[in-house]
One Martini backbone bead per residue (centre of mass of N, CA, C, O) as a GRO file, in nm:
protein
   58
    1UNK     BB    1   2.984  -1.867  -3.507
    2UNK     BB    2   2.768  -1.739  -3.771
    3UNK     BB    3   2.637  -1.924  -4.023
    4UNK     BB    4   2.525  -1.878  -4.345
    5UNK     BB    5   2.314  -1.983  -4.542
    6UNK     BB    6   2.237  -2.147  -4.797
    7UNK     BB    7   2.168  -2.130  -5.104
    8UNK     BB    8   1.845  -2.311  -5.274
    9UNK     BB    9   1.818  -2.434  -5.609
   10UNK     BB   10   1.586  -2.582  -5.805
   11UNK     BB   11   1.604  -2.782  -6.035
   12UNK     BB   12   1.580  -2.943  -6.411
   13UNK     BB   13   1.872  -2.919  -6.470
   14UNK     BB   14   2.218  -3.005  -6.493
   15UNK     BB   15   2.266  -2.731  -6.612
   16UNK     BB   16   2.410  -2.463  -6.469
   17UNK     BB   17   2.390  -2.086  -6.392
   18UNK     BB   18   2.608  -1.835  -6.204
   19UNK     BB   19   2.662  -1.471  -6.076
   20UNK     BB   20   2.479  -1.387  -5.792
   21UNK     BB   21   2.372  -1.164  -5.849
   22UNK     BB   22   2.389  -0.863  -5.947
   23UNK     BB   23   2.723  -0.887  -5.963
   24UNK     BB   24   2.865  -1.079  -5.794
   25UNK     BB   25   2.966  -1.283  -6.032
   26UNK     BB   26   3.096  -1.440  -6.240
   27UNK     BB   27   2.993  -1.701  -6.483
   28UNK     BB   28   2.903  -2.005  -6.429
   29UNK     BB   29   2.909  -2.355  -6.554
   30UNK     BB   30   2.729  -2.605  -6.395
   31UNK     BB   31   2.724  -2.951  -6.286
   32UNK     BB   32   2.518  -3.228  -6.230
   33UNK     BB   33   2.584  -3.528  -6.067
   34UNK     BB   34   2.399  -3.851  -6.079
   35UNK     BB   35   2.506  -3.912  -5.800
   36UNK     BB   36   2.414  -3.634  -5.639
   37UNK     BB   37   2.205  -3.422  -5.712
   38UNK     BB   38   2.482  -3.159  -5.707
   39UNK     BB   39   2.597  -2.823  -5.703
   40UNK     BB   40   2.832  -2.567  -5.616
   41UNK     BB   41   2.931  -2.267  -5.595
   42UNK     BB   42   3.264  -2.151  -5.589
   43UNK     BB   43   3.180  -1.864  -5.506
   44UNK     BB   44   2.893  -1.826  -5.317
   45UNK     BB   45   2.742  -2.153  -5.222
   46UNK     BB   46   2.522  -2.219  -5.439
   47UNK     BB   47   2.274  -2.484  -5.407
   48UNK     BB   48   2.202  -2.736  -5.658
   49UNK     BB   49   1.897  -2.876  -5.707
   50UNK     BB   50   1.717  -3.187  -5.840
   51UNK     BB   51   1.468  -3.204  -5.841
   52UNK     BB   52   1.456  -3.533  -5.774
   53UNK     BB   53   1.650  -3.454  -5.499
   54UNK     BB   54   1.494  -3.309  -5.296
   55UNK     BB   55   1.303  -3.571  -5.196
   56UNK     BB   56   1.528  -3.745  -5.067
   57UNK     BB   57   1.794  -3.533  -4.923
   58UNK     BB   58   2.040  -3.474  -5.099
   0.00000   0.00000   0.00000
């Protein structure tokens, strides 16, 4: 089985909105805790990630 890959977005806010784009899903705003230094998207499964977390590995 062939699992799609997870859309990573770069962000600079820790509060994000996601909609799925196109009208994938209602939109939701998500919150970005500063332990992990990202968040997925409970619809889409797009997961963003802190500017300044995305070169440490988080």
């Amino acid at each position: 089985m062939n699992k799609v890959p997870k859309e990573v977005k770069e962000v600079t806010a820790s509060r994000v909105a996601c909609d799925g784009g196109a009208g994938g899903h209602p939109r939701v705003w998500l919150q970005i805790s500063g332990e992990l230094g990202w968040v997925e998207c409970p619809y889409c499964d797009c997961k963003f990630v802190l500017k300044n977390n995305l070169d440490t590995g988080h």
